[in-house]
N, C-alpha and C positions, 0 to 999 in steps of 0.2 A: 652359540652365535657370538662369537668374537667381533668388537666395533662394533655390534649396534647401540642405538643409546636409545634408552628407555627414558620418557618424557609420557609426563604426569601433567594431568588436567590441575589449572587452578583457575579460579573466580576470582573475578575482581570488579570491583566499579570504577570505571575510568571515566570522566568531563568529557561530555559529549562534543567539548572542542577540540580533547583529542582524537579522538576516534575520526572528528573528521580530517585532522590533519594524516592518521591513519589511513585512512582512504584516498588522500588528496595522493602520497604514495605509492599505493596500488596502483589506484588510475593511472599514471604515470610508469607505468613498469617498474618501479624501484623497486619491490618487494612482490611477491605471490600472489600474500593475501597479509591480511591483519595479524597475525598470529604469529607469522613470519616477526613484523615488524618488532611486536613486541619482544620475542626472544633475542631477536638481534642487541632492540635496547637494553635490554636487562642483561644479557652477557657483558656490552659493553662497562655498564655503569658499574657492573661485578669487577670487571677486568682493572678497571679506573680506582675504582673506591676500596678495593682490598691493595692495591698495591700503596697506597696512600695508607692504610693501615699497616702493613708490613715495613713501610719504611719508618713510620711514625715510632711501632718499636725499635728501631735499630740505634 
């Protein structure tokens, strides 16, 4: 099975003030669900913060 991406449960405790800003999201059609949101953000801050690493060595 070529392209699929295999995606692993993790835990976390998030501020119940995000979660609702999470939700404020959803409700809003921007995202799915929750789950969504977070992967979104976390790719993001990956994509941001390693390339700030990558150039930091150059």
């Amino acid at each position: 099975m070529e392209g699929v991406k295999k995606i692993k449960l993790v835990t976390c405790h998030i501020p119940e003030q995000y979660i609702k800003g999470m939700e404020e999201l959803v409700n809003a059609n921007y995202y799915p669900n929750r789950s969504e949101v977070i992967r979104v953000a976390v790719r993001d801050l990956l994509k941001t913060e390693l390339k700030v690493l990558i150039n930091k060595d150059d």
